[in-house]
Each structure stands twice: as C-alpha cells, then as structure tokens.
N, C-alpha and C positions, 0 to 999 in steps of 0.2 A: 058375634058368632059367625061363623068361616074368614073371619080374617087371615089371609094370611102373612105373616112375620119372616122375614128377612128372606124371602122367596121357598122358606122350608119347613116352618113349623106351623098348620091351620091351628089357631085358636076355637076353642069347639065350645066350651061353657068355661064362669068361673063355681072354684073349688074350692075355698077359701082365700083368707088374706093371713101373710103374713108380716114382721116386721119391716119390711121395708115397702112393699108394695102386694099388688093383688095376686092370688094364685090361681092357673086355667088350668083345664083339661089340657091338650093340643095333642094334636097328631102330625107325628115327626113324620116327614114324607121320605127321608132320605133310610131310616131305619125302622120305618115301616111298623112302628109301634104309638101307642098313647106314652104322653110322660105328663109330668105337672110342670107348668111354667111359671118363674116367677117374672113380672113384668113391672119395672116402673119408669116415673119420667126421666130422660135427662137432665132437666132444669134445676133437677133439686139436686145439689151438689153434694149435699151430707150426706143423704138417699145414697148417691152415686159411689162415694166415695166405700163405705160399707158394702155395697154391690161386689164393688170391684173386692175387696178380703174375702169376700163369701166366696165369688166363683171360683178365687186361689185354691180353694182349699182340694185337693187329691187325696185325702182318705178312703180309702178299699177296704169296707170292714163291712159285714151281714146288718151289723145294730146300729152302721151310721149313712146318715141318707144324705150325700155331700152332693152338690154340684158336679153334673155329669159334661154341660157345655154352652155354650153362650154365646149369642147372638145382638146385632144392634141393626135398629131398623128408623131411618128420620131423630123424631126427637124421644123414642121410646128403646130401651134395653131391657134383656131377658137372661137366662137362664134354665135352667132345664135339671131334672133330675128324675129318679122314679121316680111312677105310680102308687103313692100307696093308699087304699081304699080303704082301708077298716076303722079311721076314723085318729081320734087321739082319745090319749086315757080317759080327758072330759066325757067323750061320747058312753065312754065305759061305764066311768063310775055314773053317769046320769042315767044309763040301761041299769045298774046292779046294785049300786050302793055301795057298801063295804065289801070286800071282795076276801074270798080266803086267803089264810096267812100262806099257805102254799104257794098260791097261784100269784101271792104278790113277792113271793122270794125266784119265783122264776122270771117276771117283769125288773125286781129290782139286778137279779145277775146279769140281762142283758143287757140294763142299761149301766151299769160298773162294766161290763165290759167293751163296752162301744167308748165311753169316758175313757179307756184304759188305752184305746187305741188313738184317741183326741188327743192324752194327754202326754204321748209317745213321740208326737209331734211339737209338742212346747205350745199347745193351743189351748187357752182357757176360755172355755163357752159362751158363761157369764147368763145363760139366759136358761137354764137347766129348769121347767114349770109342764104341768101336764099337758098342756095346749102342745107344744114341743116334742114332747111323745109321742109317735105314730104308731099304728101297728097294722100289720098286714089281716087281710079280711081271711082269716085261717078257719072259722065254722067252729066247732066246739075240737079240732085240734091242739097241737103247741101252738102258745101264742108265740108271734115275733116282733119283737118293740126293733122302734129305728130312733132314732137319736135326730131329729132334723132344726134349722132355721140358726145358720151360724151370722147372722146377721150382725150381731155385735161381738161376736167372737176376735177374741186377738191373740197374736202370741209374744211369749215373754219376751220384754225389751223392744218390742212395737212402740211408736210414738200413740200417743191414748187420742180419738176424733171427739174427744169429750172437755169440753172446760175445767177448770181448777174446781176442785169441792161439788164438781156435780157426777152424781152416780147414776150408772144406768145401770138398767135390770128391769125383773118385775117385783114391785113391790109384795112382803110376804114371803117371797123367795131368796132374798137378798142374804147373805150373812152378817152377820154384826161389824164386820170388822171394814166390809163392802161400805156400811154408813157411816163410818168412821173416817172414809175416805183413804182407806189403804190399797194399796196396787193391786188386783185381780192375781190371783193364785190360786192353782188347783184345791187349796182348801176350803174356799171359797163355791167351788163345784160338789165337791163333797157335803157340803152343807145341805144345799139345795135338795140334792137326792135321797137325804133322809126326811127334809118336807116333804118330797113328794111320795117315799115310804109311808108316813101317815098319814097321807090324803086317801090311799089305796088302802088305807089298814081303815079309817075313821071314817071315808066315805063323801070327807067334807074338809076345807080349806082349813090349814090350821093354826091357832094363832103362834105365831112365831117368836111376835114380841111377849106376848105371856110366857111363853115358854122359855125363851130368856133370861128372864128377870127369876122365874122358878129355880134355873138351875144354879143363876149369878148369889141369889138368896137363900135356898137349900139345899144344894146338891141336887142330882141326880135322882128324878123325880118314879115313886114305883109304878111300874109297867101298866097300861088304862088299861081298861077294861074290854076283854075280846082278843087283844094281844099278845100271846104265847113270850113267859121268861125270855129263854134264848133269843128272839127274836129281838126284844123290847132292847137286848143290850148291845147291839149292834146296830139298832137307830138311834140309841141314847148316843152310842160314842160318833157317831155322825152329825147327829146336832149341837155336838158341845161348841158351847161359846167359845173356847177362846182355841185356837186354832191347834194349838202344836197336843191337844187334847183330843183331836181326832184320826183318824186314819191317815196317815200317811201317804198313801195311794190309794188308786181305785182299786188294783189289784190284791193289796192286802185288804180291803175290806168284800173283798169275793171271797178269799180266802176264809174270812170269817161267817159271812152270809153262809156261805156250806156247808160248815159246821156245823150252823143254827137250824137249819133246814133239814137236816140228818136228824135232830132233835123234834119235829115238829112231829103231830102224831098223822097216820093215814089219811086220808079225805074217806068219810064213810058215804053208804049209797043214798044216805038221808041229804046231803050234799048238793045246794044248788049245782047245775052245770054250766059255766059261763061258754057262752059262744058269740065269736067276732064275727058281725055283723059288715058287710060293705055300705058305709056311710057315703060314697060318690052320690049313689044314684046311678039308675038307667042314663044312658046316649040319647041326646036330643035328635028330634027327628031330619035325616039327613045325613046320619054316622049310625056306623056297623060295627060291629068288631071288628073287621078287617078293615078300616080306615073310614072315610065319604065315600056318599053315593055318589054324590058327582064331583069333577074335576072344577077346582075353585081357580078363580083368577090371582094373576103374581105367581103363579108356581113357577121355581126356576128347574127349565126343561134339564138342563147339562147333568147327566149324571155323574157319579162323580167318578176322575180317572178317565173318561170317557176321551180318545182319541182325538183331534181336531181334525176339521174336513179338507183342509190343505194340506199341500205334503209338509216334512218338517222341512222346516226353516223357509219356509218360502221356492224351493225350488222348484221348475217345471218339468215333467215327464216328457217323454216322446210322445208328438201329435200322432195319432194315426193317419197311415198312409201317409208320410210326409218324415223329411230327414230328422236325426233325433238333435234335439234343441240344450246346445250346452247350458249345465247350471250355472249361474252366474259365481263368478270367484268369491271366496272366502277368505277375506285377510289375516284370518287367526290361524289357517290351515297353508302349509308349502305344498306346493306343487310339487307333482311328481317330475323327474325330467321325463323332457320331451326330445326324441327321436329327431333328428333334423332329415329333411326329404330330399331325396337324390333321383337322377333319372333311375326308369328303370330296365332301358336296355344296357349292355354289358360296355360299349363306346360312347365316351360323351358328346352330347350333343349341346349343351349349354353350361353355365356357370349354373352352381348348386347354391340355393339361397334357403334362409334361413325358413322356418315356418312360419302362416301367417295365423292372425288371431281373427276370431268373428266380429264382422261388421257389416254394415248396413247393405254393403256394395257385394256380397255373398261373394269370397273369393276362391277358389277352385279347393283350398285343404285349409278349412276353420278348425282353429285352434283356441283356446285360453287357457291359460296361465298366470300364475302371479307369481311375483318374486319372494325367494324365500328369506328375504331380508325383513318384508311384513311393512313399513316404511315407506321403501324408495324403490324404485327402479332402475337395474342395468342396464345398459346396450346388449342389443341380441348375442350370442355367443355366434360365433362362425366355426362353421362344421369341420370337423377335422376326419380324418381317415385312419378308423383304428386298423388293426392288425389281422382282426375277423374280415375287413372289408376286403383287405388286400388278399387274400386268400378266396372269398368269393362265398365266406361261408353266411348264412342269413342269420340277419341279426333276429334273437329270440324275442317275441310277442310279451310285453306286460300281460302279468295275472290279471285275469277278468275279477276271480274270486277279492280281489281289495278293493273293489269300488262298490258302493251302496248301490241295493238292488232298483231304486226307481235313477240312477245316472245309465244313460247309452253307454256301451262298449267304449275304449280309446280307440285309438284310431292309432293304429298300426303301418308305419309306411314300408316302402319297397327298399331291399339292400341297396347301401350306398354303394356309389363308382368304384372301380379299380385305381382312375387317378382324381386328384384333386383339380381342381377349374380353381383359376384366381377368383377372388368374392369380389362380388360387385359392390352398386349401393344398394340398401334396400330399396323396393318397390313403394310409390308413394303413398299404397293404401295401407302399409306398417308401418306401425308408432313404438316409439321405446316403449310405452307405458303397458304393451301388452307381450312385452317380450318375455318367453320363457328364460328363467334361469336357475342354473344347480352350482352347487358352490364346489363344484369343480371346473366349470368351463374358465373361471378367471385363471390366468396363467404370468408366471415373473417375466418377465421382458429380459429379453436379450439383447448385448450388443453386436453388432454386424461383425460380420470375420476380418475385414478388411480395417477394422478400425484395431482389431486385438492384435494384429499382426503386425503393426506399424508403433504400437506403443511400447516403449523401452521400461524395461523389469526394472523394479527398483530393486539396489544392492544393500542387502543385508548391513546393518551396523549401524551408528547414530549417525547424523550430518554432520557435513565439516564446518558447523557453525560452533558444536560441541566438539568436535574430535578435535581442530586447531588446539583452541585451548589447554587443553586436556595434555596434549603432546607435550607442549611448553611448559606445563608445568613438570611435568616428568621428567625433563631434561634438567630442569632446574635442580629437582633433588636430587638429580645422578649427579650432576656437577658439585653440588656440598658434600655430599658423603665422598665422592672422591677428592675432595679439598681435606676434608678430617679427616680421612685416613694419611693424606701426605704430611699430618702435624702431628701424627703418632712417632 
C-alpha cells in the first residue's frame, strides 16, 4: 500500500486478481484519477507473454474494458485500465439470484455488443464467464456491463501460447468443439454467452455437459421453467452443439435478442428492483478522492512536456554586464556569410584582413563560423571590393529577425575602402579551421595577361599529320580518272 510503480502509478489496495496476475486500486499521478492495475512477475515468461497480447489490444467501445496503458518497473510489469466498482455478474447473481428476464436481455445486448466490437477486430476472447463481466456501480439505474480480462484472447491466425491438445478456457464455459481441440472461433464465444444467459436466467452455474448430450440426444430441449418462449429460443440457438447451428455473429443475435425482448411482458410494481451496488469498498486510510494525503516517495517530479532548464541544445546566453558569448557552432547548420572588416576612415591606412574567429587570446572582432561544406574546411576567402563599396554606399546590416531570440545580435562591420590593399598573411592567432565561408567566395583562376598575349592561336582544321595523307591520296584519284578518261 503507497507503493509507487514506475515513478507514476501509487498502488493504494488490491481489488481483485485476474488471469494473469493481481488487480490494485492505484492512483494515476499523471492523470489525476484512480484506475485498476493489473500487476505481474517478469520471471514468468508465459504470464509475460499473454500480458504483452492484452495490452495490444486498442478497443474504444462503452461494453469493452481494454487496456488503457502500461508500465515496467524492476522485475514487475503492469497495465492499467478503468475503474469499474459494481462488481461482476457473481457479485449480482449472489445479491439477487435469478434475475428478471428483462433485466437479463438488457445485460445479455451489452454484452453481444461489446463481443460485436471484439469480434470486428478478428479477436476471439476465449474466456467469455461471469467473473469476466463487470458492471459499473449505476444504483437501481441502466445497468452497464463491460466485457474485461483479454488474457488469453487471440486473434485469428496468431501462433496459439498453448501446446498441442491442450485447451484453455474456464471449464463449464468451454464449447464442445473447444474439447475437441478445434481452433478458437467466434462460435466458440457465442457459446459461452448463452451459458452465461442461463446463469442469469437460473441463478446458478449450468451444466453444460448435460445439456449437451440433451440436445446431441433430443433435440432442442423445452424452455425451463421461469424462462419466457421467445427468450428460451435465442439461448437455445446460442448453445447448439454443433457450431454452424448457431448465430453466425454477435450482431445477428442482437438482432434477434430485440425481437424476443419486444415479446417479453412489462416488469409489474410487484417486481424485485435490482440495484448495483459499489463492491470496491471505501479508500484505505491515507487516500481521498482527490488522490493521497501525502506526497509518496519514487514520484517522478518531471511533468509531462515540461521545458528543460537549459537553453535548447546546449547553448549560452549573454552574461550580464559582460560581452555576448557566441553559441558554439553547429555542423548540421551553414553559416551565414560573414562581412569581411575594413578600415573605417575613408584613406587606407593598412592592409584589409580577413575576420578573426573567437579564441582564448580575446582578439579585437570575434567571430565564428563554420563551413558550409559541413566536413571540411576552406582557406579564408580574401576580401574583394564590390561596386557598393566603390561608390561609398554602406553596406546593409543582416536581419536581426533570423537569428533565435536567446543568440547576441551579428556583428555588423564598418563600410569597406574605396581601394583594395594587397592581402597579407593571416595573423597567427587565425586558423583555417574557423574560417568563414559561402560558396561563392571560391573563384576560377585566371591566366596572367602576359602569358595569353604571347601564345599562338591554333589554326582551324585537322593537323598535317592527317591532312599530308589525305592530300596524296586525292591526287592519286585525280590522276586515275584522268588516266580513264584518256582510254576513252
């Protein structure tokens, strides 16, 4: 009791057991409600294996109570789903007995329709018994049955976690054809649910194999006693032995269930009134309906979505009172170009060198950049003199609005010179590896004027290595045609 499970769910009491392991109260910290947990070992691997098909299961119906979500903690795993308090049909039939034919044609529709939504999904239950049946704690209202405990549930063409010749089920609830070792099939589920129509109708477990052998030996056995005609023949066609003699779907035996029910006569004021009961029980001391009294250890603080308390990606902010501290580079990300820095009176006074990047040695205009090759890096570009400079017009400021709000401003330099200074070497405290570059400062290479001026143009036509040849042969044929025509 206040355990708590995988830092989010306090176990608070247990609430039964079902097929695989035990069921708890618990209080979902994250959703701020109670649910029912189911909880078993790791170690049992068969357990585990079944676990794992149950939680699969994503059914969104009112009458089916599937796994909502799941959790693993050490050597223990869970599950989660409603709450539902009003017990199971056991608890019913042990408060009431036999219950009106009415009230059990409204239990039997919700549960053919919760089946109808199972069986939509290619899932056969296989475990379809009162125990199974839940219902919400509704007071002498509509009752609401839920469909829960898909433990051994499979769907069609699943490999089976069962040996050759061995059946699983609940004994009494099985169909015949289930012992006979046939594949599990929605007929199979249909069976089941007209056992559990006479359990609700008779008040008590019913012999299944008697009934059986009644119908395998005489047919179709007349309606007991307390059982309304119409009723009787829509649990008859639900229990027949041999399969393709029953309802076809769950849906068509809704279809017929309403039929029988429209037939059924009024409930008079003489009329037990049944009313569902909350079988949980009160909150053990230490829990409210609005969650624990106190704050239990293991809770995991982080809510969820909850921001982290460094910036993203590891970057630093401007220190106060102190220059802003460039982000460190991003190799997935190009650089913007970078503005190369020139004097800024209007006569030069030195050679113009390229930008330097941030280093330990703090040098007068800290830069960084990375290359937009992402790989490798260039040699600095050397500054060239556009057409704005030579005019004197100032070059326009990068947009502040492109750069994420926690990076400094760029750094903006002063209009370049009117003329160009020959480029020196870099300065020793800049390294290639921080050199800005944009994939236009690389440029084709040029040959010198003085070498184009002195090179002789090659003359149109093939070489005289081809053209000699060529000649001579040409002369050769002029010479035979003029030979033949002199023997004309």
């Amino acid at each position: 009791m206040g355990e708590v499970f995988a830092g989010r769910y306090e176990l608070v009491d247990p609430i039964g057991r079902g097929g695989v392991g035990a069921v708890w109260r618990a209080w979902d910290h994250r959703r701020r409600r109670y649910v029912a947990a189911k909880v078993l070992q790791q170690r049992d691997a068969h357990s585990l294996l079944r676990f794992v098909r149950e939680q699969a299961l994503r059914i969104d119906h009112p009458h089916v109570l599937a796994p909502a979500s799941w959790a693993a903690d050490d050597d223990q795993v869970l599950f989660t789903m409603d709450l539902v308090t009003g017990g199971s049909l056991v608890h019913l039939i042990g408060d009431y007995g036999p219950l009106p034919p009415a009230f059990v044609c409204t239990l039997i529709d919700q549960l053919l329709a919760g089946l109808a939504a199972v069986h939509a999904e290619d899932v056969v239950h296989r475990d379809i018994k009162p125990a199974n049946l839940l219902l919400e704690a509704t007071g002498t209202g509509r009752p609401r049955l839920r469909l829960s405990d898909f433990g051994i549930a499979m769907r069609l063409g699943e490999p089976r976690l069962t040996e050759t010749n061995l059946v699983v089920g609940t004994p009494g609830y099985l169909a015949p054809e289930q012992m006979m070792g046939a594949e599990p099939d929605f007929a199979a589920d249909l069976f089941a649910v007209g056992l559990v129509a006479l359990y609700l109708l008779e008040g008590a477990k019913p012999d299944a194999k008697a009934l059986v052998q009644h119908f395998a030996e005489h047919g179709t056995p007349a309606a007991p006693q307390g059982i309304p005609e119409p009723l009787w023949q829509v649990v008859a066609t639900l229990v027949q032995p041999d399969p393709p003699a029953r309802f076809r779907t769950a849906t068509g035996a809704r279809k017929a269930l309403a039929a029988a029910a429209e037939l059924l006569p009024e409930p008079g004021p003489d009329d037990e009134l049944i009313e569902i009961f909350d079988q949980v029980g009160p909150l053990p001391p230490g829990f409210a309906a609005d969650g624990p009294l106190k704050r239990a250890s293991g809770l995991d603080d982080t809510p969820p979505g909850a921001p982290s308390a460094d910036p993203p990606g590891g970057r630093s902010t401007t220190p106060p009172g102190g220059p802003p501290t460039d982000p460190p580079a991003d190799p997935r990300r190009p650089s913007a170009p970078v503005t190369p820095p020139s004097p800024a009176s209007p006569t030069p006074s030195g050679p113009a060198t390229p930008p330097a990047s941030s280093t330990p040695s703090a040098p007068p205009e800290p830069s960084s950049a990375m290359s937009e090759t992402g790989s490798f890096h260039l040699p600095p570009p050397q500054p060239t003199v556009t057409s704005a400079a030579r005019d004197g017009a100032p070059t326009p400021a990068p947009p502040t609005g492109q750069y994420p709000p926690e990076y400094p401003p760029p750094y903006t330099p002063p209009p370049p010179a009117p003329t160009l200074a020959p480029a020196l070497t870099p300065p020793p405290w800049q390294t290639p590896d921080d050199a800005p570059t944009a994939s236009y400062t690389a440029r084709t290479p040029q040959a010198p004027a003085q070498h184009r001026a002195t090179r002789r143009r090659r003359r149109p036509g093939p070489p005289a290595a081809v053209a000699v040849p060529v000649l001579l042969l040409a002369l050769a044929c002029y010479a035979v045609g003029f030979w033949a025509l002199t023997r004309i």
